[in-house]
Structures are given as C-alpha cells and as structure tokens.
C-alpha positions in Angstrom: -105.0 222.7 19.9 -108.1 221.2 20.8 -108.2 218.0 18.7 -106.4 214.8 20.9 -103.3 213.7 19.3 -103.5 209.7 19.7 -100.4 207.8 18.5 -100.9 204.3 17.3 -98.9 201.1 17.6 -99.5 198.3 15.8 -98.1 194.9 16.8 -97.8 192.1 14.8 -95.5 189.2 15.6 -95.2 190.5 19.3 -93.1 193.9 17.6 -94.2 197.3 17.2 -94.8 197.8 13.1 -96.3 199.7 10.2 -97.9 198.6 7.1 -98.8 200.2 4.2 -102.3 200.3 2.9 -102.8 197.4 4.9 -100.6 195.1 3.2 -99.5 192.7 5.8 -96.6 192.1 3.6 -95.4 195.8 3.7 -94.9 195.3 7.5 -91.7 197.6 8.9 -90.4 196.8 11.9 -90.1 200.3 14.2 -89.5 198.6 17.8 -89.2 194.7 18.8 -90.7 196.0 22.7 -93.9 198.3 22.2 -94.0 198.8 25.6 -90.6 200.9 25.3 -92.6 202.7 22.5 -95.7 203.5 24.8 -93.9 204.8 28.1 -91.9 207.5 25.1 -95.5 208.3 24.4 -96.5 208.7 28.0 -93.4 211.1 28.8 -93.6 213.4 26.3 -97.2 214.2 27.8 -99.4 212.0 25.2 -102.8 210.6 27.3 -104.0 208.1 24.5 -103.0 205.0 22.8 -104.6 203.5 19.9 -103.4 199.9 20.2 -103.9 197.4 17.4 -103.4 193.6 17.4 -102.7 193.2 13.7 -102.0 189.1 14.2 -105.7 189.4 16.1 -107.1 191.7 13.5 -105.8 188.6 10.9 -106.8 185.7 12.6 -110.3 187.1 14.1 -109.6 186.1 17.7 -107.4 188.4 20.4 -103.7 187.4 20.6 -101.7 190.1 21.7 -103.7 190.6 25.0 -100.6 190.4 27.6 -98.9 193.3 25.8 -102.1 195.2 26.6 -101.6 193.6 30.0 -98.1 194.9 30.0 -98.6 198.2 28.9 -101.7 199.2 30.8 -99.8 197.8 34.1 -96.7 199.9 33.3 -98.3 203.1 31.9 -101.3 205.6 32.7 -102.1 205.3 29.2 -106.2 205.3 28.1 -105.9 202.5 25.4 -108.4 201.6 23.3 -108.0 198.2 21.5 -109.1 196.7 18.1 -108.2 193.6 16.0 -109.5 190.5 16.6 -112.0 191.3 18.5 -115.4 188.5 17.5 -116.5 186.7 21.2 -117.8 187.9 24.2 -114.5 185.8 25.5 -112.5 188.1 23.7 -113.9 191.4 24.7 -113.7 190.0 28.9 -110.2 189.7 27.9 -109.3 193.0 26.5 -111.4 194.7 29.1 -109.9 192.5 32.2 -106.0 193.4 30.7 -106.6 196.9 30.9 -108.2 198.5 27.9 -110.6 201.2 28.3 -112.1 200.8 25.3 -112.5 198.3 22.2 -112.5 199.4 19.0 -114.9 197.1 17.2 -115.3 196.7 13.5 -115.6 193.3 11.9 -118.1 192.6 14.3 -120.4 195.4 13.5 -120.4 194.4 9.7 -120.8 190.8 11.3 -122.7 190.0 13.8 -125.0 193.2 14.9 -127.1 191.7 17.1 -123.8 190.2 18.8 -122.3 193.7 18.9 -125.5 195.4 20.3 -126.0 192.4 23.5 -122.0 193.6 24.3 -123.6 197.1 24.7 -126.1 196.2 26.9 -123.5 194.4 28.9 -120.8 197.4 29.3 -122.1 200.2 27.9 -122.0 201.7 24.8 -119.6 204.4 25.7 -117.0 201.2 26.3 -116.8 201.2 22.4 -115.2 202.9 19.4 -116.5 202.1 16.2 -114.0 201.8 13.4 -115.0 202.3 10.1 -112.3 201.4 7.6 -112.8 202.5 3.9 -111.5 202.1 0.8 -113.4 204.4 -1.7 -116.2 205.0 1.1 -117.3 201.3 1.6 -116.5 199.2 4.7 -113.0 197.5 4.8 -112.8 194.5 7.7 -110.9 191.7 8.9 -107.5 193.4 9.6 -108.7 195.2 5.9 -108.4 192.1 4.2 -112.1 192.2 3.3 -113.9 194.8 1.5 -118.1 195.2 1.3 -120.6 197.0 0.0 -121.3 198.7 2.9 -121.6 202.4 2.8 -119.1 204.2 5.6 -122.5 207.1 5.6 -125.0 204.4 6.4 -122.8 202.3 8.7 -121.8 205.5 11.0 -126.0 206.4 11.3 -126.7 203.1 12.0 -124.3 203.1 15.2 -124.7 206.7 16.1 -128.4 205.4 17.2 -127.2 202.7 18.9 -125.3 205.4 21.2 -121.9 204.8 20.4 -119.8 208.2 20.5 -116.4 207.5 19.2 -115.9 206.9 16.0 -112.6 206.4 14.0 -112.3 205.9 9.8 -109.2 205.4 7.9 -109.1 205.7 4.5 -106.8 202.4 3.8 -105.6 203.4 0.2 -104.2 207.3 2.4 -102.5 204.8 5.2 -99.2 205.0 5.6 -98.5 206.4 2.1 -97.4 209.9 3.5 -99.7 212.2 1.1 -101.8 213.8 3.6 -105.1 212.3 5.1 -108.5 212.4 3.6 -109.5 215.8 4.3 -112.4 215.5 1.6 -114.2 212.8 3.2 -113.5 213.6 7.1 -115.2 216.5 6.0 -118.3 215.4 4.3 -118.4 212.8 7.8 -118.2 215.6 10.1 -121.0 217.6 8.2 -123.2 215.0 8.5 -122.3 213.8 11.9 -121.7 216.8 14.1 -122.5 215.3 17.2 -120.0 212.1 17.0 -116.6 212.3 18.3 -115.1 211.9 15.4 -110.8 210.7 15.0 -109.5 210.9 11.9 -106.5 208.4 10.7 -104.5 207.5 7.5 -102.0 209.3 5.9 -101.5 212.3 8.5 -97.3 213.4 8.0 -97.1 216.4 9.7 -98.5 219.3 12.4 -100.4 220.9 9.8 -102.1 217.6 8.6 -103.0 217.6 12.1 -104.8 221.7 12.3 -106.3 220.9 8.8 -108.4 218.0 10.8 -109.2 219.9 13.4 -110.9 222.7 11.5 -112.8 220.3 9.8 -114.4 219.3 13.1 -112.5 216.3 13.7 -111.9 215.5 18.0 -108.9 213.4 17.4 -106.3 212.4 15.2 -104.3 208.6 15.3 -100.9 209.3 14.2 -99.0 206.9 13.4 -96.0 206.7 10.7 -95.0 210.1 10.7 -93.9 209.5 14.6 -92.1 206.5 13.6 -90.1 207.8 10.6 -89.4 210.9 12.5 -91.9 213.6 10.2 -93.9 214.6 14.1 -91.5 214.0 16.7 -92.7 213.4 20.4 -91.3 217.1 21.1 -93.7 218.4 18.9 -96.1 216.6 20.0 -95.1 217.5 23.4 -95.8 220.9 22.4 -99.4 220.9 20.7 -101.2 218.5 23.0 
C-alpha cells in the first residue's frame, strides 16, 4: 500500500475523543491519556499523527500544547497539529513543542496575508492546509462556522502559494461510519494531481482505505474506526 495511514486523536478537555459531524456535544471519550494512545500507534509501526486540539480549534487560541510537548518528547511520531491555531505566538508554540507541521485552516479563510508572512518565516512546506467542507464550501472554527467559500477555489489559491499537503474532510461523512467521500476526493485529485492530497471523514475499514488510494489520494487520517475497533492497529500493522 502506498497511501500513508495517519491515525488521528483529538483532544478535548485534556482526553482523547471523537465527535460526530463535529458536534462538540457528541464528544466520546476513547482514552483520558492520549499519550498511551500515541505510543500504541508508534508500536504497531504507524509514522504519523494527526493531532487536533479541539478546545483550541473552539476557542481560536492553542491550549493543548504540553500534550504535544508530551507526546513528541515520548514518541518518534511526525505530528502535525491543527486547532486553534490564529497568532504568530501560537504557531512558535506548536512548532517549539514538537510538531512538525501545522495544519492551518481558520487562518487561511481569515487572515491570508497573516497566513502568507508565517510562510515566509518557516517555509511553506511547515504547513498543511485543511480544507473542511460541508457540501463543498469551507467549514472553520473547530467547524463551527460555515462560508461561502469554494473547497476548488480555496485549494488553487494555496497550491500557488506552495503549500503541498493538503487534507479535506467532508464534516457531514465524519465519524458517521458510511464510507468517506469517494465522489469528491475524486473530483479533488483530478484537478489537483500534483498536491499531496489526505483524505479524512467517514473511512471504517481497509477497503475504505484502497478505494482512496486508487483515487490518487497520498494519505488517509483514520480516526473512529481505530477507536471502535472496525481497523485494528494489527491491521494496520500490516498495510503500512
């Protein structure tokens, strides 16, 4: 398999969690110590982590930066980081605790010219751009804010800025369990070729996973079918 498997944890109130279609109120607790969560990830031969700071991604400032801290100290994990990322005191943060790259998305519906100044500064290969969707227009703010904004229009705009890494979830596919949004990862990819493209939302099994990757996609988060046991780490284990 070619396509990176990156598992997600998402902390909110310091403990590792999944909500549904974004609904802060749908939060399931999975594991009060998400570093316990990431070293499983690390030994069953996993190289990513896609960590998100849902109390962060609420607010609009970093919180949860010493669990970054914490699990970039204690693992060999690459983690990129999103959620509540909106200063150029936030990103020093993230960056100083360990992350090796942010995931920015609020901030590139935001503040562009803010966004573009933190490329100059790091680089833009320091940066994932995540571009949230519900029915193909721009979700932000922890998805508590949907715009206007084309997902087609935003991912060209960014391509030329010289980001690489892009990620989209489909909100209303998260966590739902019916399959991710083969439809539209497809009509990105045809349109994109040259991005490195991760797919996330919805994904509940192995074959989700193939699907993706024949579609073009580089990498796939996975999140709730790790937690609720429908991909287990062996499998995993096995594919990556």
């Amino acid at each position: 398999m070619s396509i990176e498997i990156i598992p997600a944890i998402d902390i909110l109130n310091g403990k590792c969690v999944r909500l549904t279609q974004g609904d802060y109120t749908s939060g399931k607790i999975y594991n009060e110590r998400p570093l316990e969560v990431a070293r499983q990830f690390e030994d069953a031969g996993l190289k990513r982590l896609h960590l998100v700071d849902l109390d962060g991604a609420k607010e609009g400032r970093v919180k949860n930066w010493k669990l970054l801290e914490d699990i970039s100290n204690k693992t060999d994990l690459t983690i990129d980081f999103g959620g509540g990322i909106g200063t150029a005191g936030d990103l020093k943060i993230v960056f100083e605790s360990g992350a090796a790259y942010a995931t920015v998305g609020s901030v590139a519906v935001k503040n562009e010219a803010l966004l573009l100044e933190w490329m100059l500064l790091y680089s833009p290969e320091k940066f994932i751009l995540g571009a949230d969707v519900r029915d193909e227009k721009i979700s932000i703010t922890g998805w508590t804010v949907d715009t206007d904004i084309e997902v087609f229009g935003f991912i060209e705009k960014y391509r030329q800025t010289g980001i690489k890494q892009i990620f989209c979830t489909d909100i209303k596919m998260d966590g739902v369990m019916k399959g991710p949004s083969l439809e539209l990862y497809k009509k990105i990819n045809e349109r994109f070729p040259d991005i490195h493209f991760i797919a996330s939302g919805g994904i509940r099994s192995l074959d989700d996973i193939y699907r993706l990757e024949t579609l073009g996609c580089k990498g796939a988060i996975v999140g709730k079918a790790i937690y609720e046991g429908l991909i287990t780490l062996k499998d995993l284990a096995n594919v990556g």
